[in-house]
Structures are given as C-alpha cells and as structure tokens.
C-alpha positions in Angstrom: 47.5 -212.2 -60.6 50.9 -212.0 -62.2 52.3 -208.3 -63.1 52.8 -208.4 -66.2 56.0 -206.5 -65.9 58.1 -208.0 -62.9 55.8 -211.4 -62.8 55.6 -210.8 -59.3 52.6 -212.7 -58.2 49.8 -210.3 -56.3 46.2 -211.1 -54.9 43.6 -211.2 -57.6 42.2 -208.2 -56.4 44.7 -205.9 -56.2 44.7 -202.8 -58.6 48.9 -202.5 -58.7 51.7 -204.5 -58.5 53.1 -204.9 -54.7 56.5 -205.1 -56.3 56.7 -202.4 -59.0 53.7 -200.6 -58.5 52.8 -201.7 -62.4 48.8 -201.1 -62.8 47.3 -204.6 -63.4 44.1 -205.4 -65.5 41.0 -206.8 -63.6 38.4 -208.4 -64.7 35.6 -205.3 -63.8 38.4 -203.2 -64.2 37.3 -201.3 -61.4 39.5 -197.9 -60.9 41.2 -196.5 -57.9 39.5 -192.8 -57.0 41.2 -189.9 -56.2 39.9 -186.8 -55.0 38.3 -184.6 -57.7 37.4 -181.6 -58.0 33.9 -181.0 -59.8 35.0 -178.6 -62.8 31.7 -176.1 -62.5 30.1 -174.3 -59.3 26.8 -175.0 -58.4 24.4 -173.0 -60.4 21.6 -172.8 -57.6 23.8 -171.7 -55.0 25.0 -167.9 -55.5 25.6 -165.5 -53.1 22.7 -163.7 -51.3 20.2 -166.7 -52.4 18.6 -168.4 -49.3 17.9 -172.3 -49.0 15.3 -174.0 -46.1 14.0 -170.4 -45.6 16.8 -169.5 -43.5 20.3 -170.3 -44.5 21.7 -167.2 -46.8 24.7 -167.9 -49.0 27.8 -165.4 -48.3 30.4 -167.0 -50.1 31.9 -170.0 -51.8 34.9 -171.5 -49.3 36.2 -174.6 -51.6 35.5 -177.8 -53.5 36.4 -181.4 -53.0 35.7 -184.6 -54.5 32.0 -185.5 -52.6 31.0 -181.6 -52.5 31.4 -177.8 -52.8 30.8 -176.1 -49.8 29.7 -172.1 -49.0 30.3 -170.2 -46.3 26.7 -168.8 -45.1 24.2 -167.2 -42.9 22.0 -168.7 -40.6 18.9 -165.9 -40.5 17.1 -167.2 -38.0 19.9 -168.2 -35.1 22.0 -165.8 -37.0 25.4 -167.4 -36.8 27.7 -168.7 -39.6 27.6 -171.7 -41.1 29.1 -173.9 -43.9 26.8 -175.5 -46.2 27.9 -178.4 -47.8 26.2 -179.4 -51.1 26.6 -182.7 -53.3 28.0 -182.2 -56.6 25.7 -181.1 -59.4 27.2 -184.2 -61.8 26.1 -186.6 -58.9 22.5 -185.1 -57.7 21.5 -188.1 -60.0 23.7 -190.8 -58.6 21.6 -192.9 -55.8 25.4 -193.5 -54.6 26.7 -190.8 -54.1 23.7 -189.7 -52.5 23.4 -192.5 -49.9 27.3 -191.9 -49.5 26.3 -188.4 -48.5 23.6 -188.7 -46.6 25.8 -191.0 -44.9 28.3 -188.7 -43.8 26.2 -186.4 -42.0 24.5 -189.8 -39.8 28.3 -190.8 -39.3 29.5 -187.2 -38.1 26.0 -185.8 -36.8 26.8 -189.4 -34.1 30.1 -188.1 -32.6 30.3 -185.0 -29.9 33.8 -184.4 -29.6 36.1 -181.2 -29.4 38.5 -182.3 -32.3 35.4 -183.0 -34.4 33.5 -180.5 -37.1 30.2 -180.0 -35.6 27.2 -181.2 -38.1 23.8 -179.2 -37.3 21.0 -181.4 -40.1 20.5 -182.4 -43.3 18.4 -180.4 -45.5 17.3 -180.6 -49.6 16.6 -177.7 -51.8 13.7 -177.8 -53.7 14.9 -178.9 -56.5 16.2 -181.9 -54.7 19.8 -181.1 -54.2 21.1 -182.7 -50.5 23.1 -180.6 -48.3 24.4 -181.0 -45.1 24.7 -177.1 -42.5 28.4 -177.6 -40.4 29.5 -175.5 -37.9 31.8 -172.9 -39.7 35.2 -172.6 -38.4 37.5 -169.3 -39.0 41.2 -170.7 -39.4 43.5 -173.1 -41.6 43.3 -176.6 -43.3 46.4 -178.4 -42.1 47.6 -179.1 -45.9 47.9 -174.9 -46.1 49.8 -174.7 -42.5 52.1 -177.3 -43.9 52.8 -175.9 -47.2 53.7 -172.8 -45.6 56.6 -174.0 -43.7 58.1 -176.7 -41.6 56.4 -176.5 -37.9 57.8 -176.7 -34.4 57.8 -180.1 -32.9 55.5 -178.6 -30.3 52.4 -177.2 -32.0 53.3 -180.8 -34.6 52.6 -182.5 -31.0 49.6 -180.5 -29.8 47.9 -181.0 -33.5 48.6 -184.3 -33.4 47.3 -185.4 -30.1 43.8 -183.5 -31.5 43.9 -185.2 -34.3 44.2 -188.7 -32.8 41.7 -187.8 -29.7 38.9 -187.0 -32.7 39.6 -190.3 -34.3 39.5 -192.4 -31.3 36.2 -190.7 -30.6 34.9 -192.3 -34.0 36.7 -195.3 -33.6 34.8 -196.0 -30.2 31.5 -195.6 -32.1 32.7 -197.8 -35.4 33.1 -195.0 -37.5 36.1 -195.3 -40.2 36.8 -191.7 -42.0 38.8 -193.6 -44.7 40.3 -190.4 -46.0 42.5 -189.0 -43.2 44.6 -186.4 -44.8 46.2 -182.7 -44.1 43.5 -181.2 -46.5 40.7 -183.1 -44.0 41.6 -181.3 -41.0 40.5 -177.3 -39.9 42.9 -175.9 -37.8 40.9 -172.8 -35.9 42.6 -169.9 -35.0 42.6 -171.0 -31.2 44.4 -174.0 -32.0 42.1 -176.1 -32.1 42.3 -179.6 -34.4 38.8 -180.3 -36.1 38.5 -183.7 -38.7 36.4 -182.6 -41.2 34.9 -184.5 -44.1 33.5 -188.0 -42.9 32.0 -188.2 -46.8 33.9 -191.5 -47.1 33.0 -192.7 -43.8 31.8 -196.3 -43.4 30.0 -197.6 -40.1 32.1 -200.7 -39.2 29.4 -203.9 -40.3 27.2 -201.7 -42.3 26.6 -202.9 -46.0 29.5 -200.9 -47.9 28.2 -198.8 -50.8 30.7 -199.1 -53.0 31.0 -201.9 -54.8 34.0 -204.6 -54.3 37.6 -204.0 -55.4 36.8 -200.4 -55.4 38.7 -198.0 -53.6 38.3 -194.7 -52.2 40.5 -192.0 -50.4 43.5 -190.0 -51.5 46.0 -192.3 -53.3 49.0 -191.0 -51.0 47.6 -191.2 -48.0 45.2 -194.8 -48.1 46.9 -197.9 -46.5 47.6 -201.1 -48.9 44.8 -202.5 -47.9 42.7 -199.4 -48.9 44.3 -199.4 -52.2 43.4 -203.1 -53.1 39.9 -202.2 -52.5 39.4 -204.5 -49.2 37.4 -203.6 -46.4 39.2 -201.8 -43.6 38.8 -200.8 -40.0 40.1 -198.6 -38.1 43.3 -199.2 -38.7 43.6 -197.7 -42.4 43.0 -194.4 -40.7 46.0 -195.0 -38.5 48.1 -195.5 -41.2 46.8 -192.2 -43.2 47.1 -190.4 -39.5 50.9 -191.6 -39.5 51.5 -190.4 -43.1 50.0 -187.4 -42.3 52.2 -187.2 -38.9 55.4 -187.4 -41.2 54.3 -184.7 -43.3 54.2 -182.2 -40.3 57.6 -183.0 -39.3 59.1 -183.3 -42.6 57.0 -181.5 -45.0 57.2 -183.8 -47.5 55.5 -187.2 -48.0 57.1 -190.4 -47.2 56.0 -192.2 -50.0 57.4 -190.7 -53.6 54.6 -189.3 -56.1 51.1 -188.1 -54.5 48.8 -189.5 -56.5 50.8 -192.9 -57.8 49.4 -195.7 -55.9 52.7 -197.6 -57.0 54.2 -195.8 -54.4 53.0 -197.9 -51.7 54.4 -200.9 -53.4 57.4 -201.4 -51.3 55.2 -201.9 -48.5 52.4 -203.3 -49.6 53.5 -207.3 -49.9 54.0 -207.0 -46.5 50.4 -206.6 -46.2 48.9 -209.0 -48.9 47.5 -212.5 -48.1 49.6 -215.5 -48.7 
C-alpha cells in the first residue's frame, strides 16, 4: 500500500506509514486501540454492597481500558482483595467477554513472585464477569516514574522483577501484549508485580480479535503489534525495553504517546520485503 503522502510503499496491512507515520486507509478500516477509559463507574458495584456472598466492596482503586477495578473485603477469609469487573458498555460484547475471561485462565496459570496473584472467576447475578486478585498496597510504576528520575539501582532491581515475571509467562506461552509502566504494582517491599494480562494471548490459541487489528498502548507496542500481526514473545521485549528507557530517562524514546507514527522510523526495519 502506497502512503499517500511520501509514496513510500508499506505492507497492505499496515495501519501507518513506516516512513512518515501518515495513517493509511484499509480496506476494513480496522482501527488501532488505545487504552480507554470507560467514561461511567459501574452502577452495581458501590461501596458496602457484597457480590458471591462474600466479597464486600470498600472502594473504587482505578479504571482501564478492559475493566474498573475496587478495592474489597473478602468476609469469609477476611483479607483484601481487588475485584476486577468488565466494563458496563461491554457486559454485552461476547469479545470482550471471552477476552476477559481469558485473562484470568492466562494469569490464574502462572505462580511466580513478580506476578499479580489471581484467586477465581466469579459473575454477579446479573451476569457481569469479574475476576478477585490479590490486592497489593504500593505504587504503579507509571506514578514512581512520574515522580522523579530513579537511581540506577532500584531501575536495576525493578527491572530484573519485571523481566523474571515475563519469562515466567513466556515459558508457559503466554504473551501480555501490553507491557507498560501503568501495568506493573510496585509493593511497598519492593516488590515488581505485572498486572493486567487482559490482552494476553496463549501462543497458538485462535486469536479473538479479528485480523489487522491491534491492541496495546500505542507508545509502548512493537511495529509488529501496530500492523496488527500476530506476535510472540518478543513484542513484550520490546514494550519491556521502552519501558526500561523510561525509568532511566523519564521520558519516552519515541516522540508523542499515543501517535503510532512514532514508531515509523523503525518500523521498515521490521516490515516484509
């Protein structure tokens, strides 16, 4: 597909120009997702109400493109716990629900340190999936960094977590597909814990998204990612090194967050001949 700007010649799938990052017309005109945040709380889950006869909400901790997720109590065991619920615009969507559902198989599969710990997989009577986490007291890494440029020491000891909990998924042929500072919990012991395998894809699985789609976080997805091919491991090696700069230099290394035209300097080196 030539860009219509520079002419520069790019695979027929691809959603922007390699060259100058120019957004190209498809055919399905399938679009590139970013994260988004759902513009209403859930109206079932407010604080004090109790879902599966034993899981009390205390409070709501944040919202993300594949969920909204409260901080609650755990009546029976009585520990803490973060419920993660889908979306109220996508209780409908089959996708989004398999996608979720998904996640928790993906993450409940992995025992490791540098993990989040997944408990089940419940649904509130009115049909609404949610998946009970362990609840962590601390920091995403996006708020650490935002704060401040870190030492090269604690940027080595996060790092190594970081890349210990993906090899852990790796070894079982799970791809988290949106590695990113917001992604991982820092506890207040230190401790590195990848959260969020809602994206997740188990490597030869049927994908559930449909082709030339992509998803992830525009500034942190590999080329390959953002031309809507199938990945592997590998794209979350890419998003770890992005990530990686960002700790040492607090900044991005690619120019505008959510322009995917800002991997187009690099992305030719990646397309098919």
């Amino acid at each position: 597909m030539k860009c219509p700007k520079c002419e520069y010649v790019n695979p027929d799938i691809s959603h922007f120009c390699a060259d100058c990052g120019t957004k190209l017309v498809l055919s399905d005109e399938s679009p590139i997702t970013e994260t988004v945040i759902p513009k209403e709380p859930l109206n079932c889950a407010v604080e004090g109400k109790v879902f599966a006869g034993k899981y009390k909400i205390i409070e709501e901790l944040g919202k993300g493109g594949m969920g909204v997720v409260y901080k609650a109590e755990d009546i029976k065991l009585r520990r803490t716990v973060a419920l993660k619920f889908l979306p109220p615009d996508l209780t409908r969507n089959t996708l989004a629900k398999e996608r979720f559902i998904q996640e928790a198989q993906a993450a409940s599969a992995l025992d490791h340190n540098n993990i989040c710990t997944i408990h089940e997989i419940n649904e509130t009577d009115e049909g609404q999936l949610f998946i009970v986490m362990a609840f962590y007291e601390g920091k995403t890494l996006k708020k650490i960094i935002d704060g401040g440029l870190l030492e090269i020491d604690k940027i080595v000891h996060i790092a190594l977590q970081i890349a210990r909990g993906l090899a852990k998924a790796h070894e079982h042929g799970i791809v988290h597909r949106d590695v990113k500072p917001a992604n991982i919990m820092l506890t207040q012991d230190g401790v590195a814990k990848v959260v969020d395998f809602g994206l997740a894809k188990l490597i030869g699985q049927n994908q559930l998204t449909k082709t030339a789609t992509t998803m992830g976080t525009i500034a942190y997805i590999s080329p390959e990612q953002s031309r809507g091919e199938n990945v592997d491991q590998r794209t979350d090696i890419w998003a770890f090194g992005v990530t990686l700069y960002e700790m040492i230099t607090g900044q991005l290394p690619f120019k505008g967050e959510y322009e995917p035209g800002s991997l187009a300097p690099f992305a030719r080196f990646f397309s098919a001949p």
